[in-house]
GUMI-575311 format. One record per residue (C-alpha): y, z, x; residue in one letter. Coordinates in steps of 0.5 Angstrom, whole numbers, padded with zeros to 4 digits, always signed. Each point is the difference from the previous one (the first is absolute). Example, Ala and Ser with C-alpha at 12.3 -4.5 7.8 and 13.67 -1.06 7.14 Angstrom:
# residues 2
-0009+0016+0025A+0007-0002+0002S
This chain:
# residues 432
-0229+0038+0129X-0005+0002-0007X+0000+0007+0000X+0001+0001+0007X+0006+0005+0001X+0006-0003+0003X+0001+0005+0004X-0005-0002+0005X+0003-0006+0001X+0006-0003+0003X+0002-0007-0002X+0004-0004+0005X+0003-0008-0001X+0001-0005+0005X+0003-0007+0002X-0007-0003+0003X-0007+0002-0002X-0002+0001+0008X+0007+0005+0000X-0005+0004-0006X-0007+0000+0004X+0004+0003+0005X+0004+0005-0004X+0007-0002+0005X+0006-0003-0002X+0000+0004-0008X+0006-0003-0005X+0004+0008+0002X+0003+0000-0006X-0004-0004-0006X+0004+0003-0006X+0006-0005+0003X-0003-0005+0004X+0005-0007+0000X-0005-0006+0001X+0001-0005+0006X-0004-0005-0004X-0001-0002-0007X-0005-0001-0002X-0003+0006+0006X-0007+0003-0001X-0001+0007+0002X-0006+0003+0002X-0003+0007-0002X-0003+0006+0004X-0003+0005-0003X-0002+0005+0006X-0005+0007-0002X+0003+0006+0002X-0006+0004+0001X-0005-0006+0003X+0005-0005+0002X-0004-0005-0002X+0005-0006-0003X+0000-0006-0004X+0005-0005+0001X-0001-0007-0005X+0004+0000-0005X+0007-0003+0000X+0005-0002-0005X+0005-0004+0000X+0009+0001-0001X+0004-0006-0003X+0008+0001-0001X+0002-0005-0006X+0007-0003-0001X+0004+0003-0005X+0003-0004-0005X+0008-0001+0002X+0004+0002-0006X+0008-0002-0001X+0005+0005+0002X+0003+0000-0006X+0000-0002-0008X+0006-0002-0004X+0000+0003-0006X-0002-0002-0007X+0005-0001-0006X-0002-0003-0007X+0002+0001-0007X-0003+0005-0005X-0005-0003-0004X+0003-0003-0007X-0002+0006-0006X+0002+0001-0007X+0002+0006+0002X+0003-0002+0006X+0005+0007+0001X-0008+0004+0001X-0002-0006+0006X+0006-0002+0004X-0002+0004+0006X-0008-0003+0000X-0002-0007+0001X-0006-0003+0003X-0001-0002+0008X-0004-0004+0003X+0000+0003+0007X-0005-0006+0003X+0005-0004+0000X+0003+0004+0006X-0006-0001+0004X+0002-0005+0004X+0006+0003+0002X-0004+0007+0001X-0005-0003+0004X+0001-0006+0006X-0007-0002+0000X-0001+0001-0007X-0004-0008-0001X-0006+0004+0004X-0005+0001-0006X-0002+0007+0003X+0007+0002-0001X+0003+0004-0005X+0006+0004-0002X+0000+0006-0004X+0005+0004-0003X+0001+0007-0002X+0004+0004-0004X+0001+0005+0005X+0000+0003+0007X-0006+0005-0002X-0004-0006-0003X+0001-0004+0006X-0004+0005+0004X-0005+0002-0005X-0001-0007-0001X+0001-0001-0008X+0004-0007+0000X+0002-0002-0007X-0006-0004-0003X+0003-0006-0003X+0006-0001+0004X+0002-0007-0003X+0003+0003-0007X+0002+0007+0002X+0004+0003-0004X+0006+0005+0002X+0000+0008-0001X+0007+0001+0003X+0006-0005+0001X+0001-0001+0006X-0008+0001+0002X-0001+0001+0008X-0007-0006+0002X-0004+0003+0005X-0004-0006+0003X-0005-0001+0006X-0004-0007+0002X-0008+0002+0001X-0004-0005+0003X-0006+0001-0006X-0005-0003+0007X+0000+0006+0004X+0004+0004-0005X+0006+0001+0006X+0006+0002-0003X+0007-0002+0003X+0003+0005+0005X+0006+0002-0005X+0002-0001-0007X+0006-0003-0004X+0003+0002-0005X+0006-0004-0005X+0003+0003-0007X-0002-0004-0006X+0007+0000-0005X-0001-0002-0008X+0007-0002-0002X+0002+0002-0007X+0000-0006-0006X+0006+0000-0004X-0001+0004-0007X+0001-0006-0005X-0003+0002-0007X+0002-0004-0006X-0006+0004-0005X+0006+0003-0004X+0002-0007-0003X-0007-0003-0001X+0000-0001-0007X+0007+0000-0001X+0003-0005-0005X+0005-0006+0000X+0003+0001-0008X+0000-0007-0003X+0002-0003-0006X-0007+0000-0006X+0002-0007-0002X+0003-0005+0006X-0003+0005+0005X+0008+0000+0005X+0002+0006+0003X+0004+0005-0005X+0003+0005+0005X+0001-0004+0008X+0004+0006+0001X-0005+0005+0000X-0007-0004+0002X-0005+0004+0004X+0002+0001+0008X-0006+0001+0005X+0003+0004+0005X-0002+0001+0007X+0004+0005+0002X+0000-0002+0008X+0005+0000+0004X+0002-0008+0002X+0002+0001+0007X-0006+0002+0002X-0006-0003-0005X-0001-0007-0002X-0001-0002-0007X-0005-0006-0003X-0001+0000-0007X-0005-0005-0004X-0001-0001-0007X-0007-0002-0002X-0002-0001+0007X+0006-0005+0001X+0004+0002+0005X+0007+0000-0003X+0006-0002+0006X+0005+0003-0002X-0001+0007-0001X+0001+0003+0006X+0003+0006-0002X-0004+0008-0001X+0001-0001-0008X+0000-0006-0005X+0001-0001-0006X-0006-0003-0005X+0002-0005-0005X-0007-0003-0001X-0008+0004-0001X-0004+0000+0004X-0003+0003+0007X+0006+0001+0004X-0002+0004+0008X+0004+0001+0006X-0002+0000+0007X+0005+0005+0004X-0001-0001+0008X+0002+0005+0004X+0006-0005+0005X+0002+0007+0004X-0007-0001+0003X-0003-0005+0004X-0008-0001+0001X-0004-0006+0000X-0001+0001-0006X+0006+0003-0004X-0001+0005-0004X+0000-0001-0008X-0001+0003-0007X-0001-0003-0006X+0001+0003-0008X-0001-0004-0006X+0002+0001-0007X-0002-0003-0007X+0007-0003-0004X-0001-0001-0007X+0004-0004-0006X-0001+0004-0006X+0005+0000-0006X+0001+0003-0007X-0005-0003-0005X+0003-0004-0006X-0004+0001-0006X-0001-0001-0008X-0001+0006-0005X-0004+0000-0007X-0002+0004-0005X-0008+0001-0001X-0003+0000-0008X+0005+0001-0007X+0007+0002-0001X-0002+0008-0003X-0006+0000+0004X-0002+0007+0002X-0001+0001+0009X+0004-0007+0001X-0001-0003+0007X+0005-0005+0004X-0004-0005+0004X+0004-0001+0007X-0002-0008+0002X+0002-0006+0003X+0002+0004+0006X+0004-0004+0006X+0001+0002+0007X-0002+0002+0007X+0000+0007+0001X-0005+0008-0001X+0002+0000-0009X+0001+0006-0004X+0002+0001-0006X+0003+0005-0006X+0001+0001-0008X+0006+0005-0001X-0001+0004+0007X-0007+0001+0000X-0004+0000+0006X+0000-0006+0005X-0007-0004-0001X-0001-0004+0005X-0002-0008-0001X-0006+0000+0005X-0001-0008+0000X+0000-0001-0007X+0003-0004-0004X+0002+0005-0006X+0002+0006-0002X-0002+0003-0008X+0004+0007-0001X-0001+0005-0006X+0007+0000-0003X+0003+0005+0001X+0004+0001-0007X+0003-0006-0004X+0007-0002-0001X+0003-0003+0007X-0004+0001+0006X+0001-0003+0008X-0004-0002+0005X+0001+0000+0006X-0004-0003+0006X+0002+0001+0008X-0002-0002+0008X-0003+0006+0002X+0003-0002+0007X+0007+0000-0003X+0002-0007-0002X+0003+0001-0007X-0002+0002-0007X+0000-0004-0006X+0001+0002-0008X-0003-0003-0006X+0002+0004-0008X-0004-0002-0005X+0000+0004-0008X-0006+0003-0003X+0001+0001-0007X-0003+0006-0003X+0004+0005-0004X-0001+0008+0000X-0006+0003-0004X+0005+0006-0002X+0008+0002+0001X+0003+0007-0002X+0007-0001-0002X+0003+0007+0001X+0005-0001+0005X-0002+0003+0006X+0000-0007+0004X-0007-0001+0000X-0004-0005-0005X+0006+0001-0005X+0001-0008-0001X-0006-0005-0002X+0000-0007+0002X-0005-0006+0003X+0000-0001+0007X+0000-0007+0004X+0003-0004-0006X+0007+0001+0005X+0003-0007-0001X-0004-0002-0006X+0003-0003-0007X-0005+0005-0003X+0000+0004-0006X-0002+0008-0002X-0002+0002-0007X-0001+0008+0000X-0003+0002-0008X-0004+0006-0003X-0007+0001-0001X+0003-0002-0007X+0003-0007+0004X+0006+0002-0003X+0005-0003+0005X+0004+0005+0005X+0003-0004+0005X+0000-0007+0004X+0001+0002+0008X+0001-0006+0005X-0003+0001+0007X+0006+0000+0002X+0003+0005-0004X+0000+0008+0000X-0006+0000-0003X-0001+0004-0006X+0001+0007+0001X-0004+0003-0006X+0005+0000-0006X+0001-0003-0007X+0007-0001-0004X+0002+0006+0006X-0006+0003-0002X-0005+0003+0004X-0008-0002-0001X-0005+0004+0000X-0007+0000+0005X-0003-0005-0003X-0003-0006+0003X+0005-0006-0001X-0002-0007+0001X+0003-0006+0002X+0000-0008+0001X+0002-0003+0005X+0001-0008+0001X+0001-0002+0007X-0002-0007+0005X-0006+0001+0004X+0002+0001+0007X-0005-0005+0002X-0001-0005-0003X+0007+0002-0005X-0003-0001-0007X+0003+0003-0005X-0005+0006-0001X+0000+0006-0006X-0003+0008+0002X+0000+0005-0004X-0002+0007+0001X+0003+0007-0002X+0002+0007+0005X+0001+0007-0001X+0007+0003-0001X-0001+0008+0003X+0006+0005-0001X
């Protein structure tokens, strides 16, 4: 009525439109009229209150749309957790595909015009917010009440009342053979056999048999006749086990899998040999022709470990002359082996006063040898003749002491590595 004041007027609805000119037979009460008809026009009057002039052309038409069946009920949903590495942080949530439930929900779903939509509460329902992509819902409690009502997208008509169901997420079996991956299968270095089969590696489930079932591969080949929750390995490679939950019955049986990495490994074999010459100062000793599989470190005389690292040899500072052993090991546990090699120096100085330390003098590393030791005088007067083997020479003549002085020596000994006759000479210090 524009800017008119409604207040003026009074509106009145009627079935016909001659019923509107006439002003008779008024709908009594319009805000609860029930329609004899549908569609059914209604005619308008609206009559002046001051002048009583009236205008009655206008109509409109009511039409009832059918609302959409929906079933009574819905089953619930069960699926299993989603498969996680962390399965322990996930057995409550799984991802749902609600439309397959549109069938079920809904008895005339195949018309194109209508739609189920889904809820996460009764709240939501009444508001109107349905879960937006309900193809990959995912729970946030377990079980999960679904709300769902059927629309028909052509008119917007929704069904007359709502179905509710419970989605539940059945727990996988917690199965985790991370621990073992890795571990080592200890072989022999020379024929690759097994060396200790009563003590090899042991994958474990843990799970109880009576109600999980037990499939275990090896390198993807199924391996028939391991049925049980543990198995002991023999062989590296890939071992995984699938574990189906048998207390539990879905269509598709709930199962976890785990896997673990066994390697053989073994102690190294290896070969020793001195670097440069006899009586050479900082002597070095080459690790070589290291045979093998397994993570190799290495030690001279109880020094740090020095890993391999892919190389095919080691070069370590002596650590001093005489008899050194060197010792490589499997870092994951396979075993030691030793080799012993002599360097032959001789000490620069020796204090022969009787308090245990330095008191005798000799050449190390001639151990074993048919070597002779000459000790003169700065004159070359001849004081003693030693062997390697023997006490050494404690720093008398005829029962005598000898002064501080340097002394000097010769020494005729076969070259360890090549073993020709050789001569050294040189001198050292006696300190008192």
């Amino acid at each position: 009525m524009g800017s008119q004041n409604e207040t003026n007027f009074k509106i009145s609805y009627h079935l016909t439109a001659q019923d509107a000119q006439s002003g008779v037979q008024k709908i009594a009460v319009p805000q609860n009229y029930t329609n004899t008809q549908n569609p059914q026009e209604i005619f308008i009057r609206i009559e002046s209150l001051t002048s009583n002039c009236f205008v009655a052309n206008e109509s409109f038409f009511v039409q009832v749309d059918e609302r959409p069946d929906i079933a009574l009920t819905a089953e619930f949903e069960y699926v299993c957790a989603e498969m996680n590495t962390n399965q322990a942080a996930n057995n409550e949530q799984a991802i749902f595909d609600l439309t397959t439930k549109n069938e079920e929900i809904s008895p005339a779903f195949e018309d194109e015009n209508i739609e189920v939509r889904y809820y996460t509460s009764e709240a939501n329902l009444e508001a109107g917010s349905s879960i937006e992509n309900p193809s990959e819902f995912q729970n946030t409690e377990n079980p999960q009440l679904i709300f769902a009502e059927v629309v028909n997208t052509a008119n917007q008509c929704t069904s007359l009342t709502s179905v509710e169901f419970e989605l539940h997420v059945h727990p996988l079996p917690l199965v985790d053979l991370s621990n073992m991956d890795g571990k080592s299968i200890c072989v022999d270095p020379i024929t690759n056999e097994v060396i200790d089969p009563l003590n090899l590696p042991v994958l474990d489930t843990g799970l109880d048999s009576s109600r999980y079932a037990f499939t275990w591969f090896l390198n993807g080949e199924l391996l028939p006749q391991e049925t049980n929750p543990s198995i002991v390995t023999i062989v590296e490679g890939l071992y995984e086990v699938e574990v189906t939950d048998v207390g539990f019955s879905l269509n598709t049986a709930c199962y976890a899998s785990s896997q673990a990495l066994l390697i053989e490994s073994s102690a190294p074999v290896f070969e020793i040999k001195p670097l440069g010459q006899a009586f050479e100062d900082n002597q070095q000793i080459e690790v070589f022709n290291i045979q093998g599989s397994g993570d190799f470190e290495f030690s001279v005389d109880g020094s740090d470990w020095i890993a391999l690292n892919n190389q095919t040899n080691l070069v370590f500072e002596a650590p001093g002359f005489g008899e050194i052993q060197v010792v490589g090991r499997d870092r994951n546990g396979c075993g030691e082996f030793i080799q012993q090699l002599s360097l032959i120096d001789y000490p620069k100085f020796f204090t022969p006063n009787n308090d245990g330390f330095n008191d005798i003098w000799n050449i190390n590393g001639l151990e074993g040898q048919n070597s002779k030791i000459y000790i003169f005088d700065r004159y070359g007067k001849l004081l003693k003749q030693i062997k390697p083997n023997n006490y050494g020479w404690d720093g008398t003549y005829n029962g005598k002491p000898m002064p501080s002085n340097d002394y000097w020596f010769k020494v005729e000994y076969n070259d360890p590595r090549t073993g020709v006759r050789k001569t050294f000479k040189s001198n050292f210090t006696l300190k008192r």
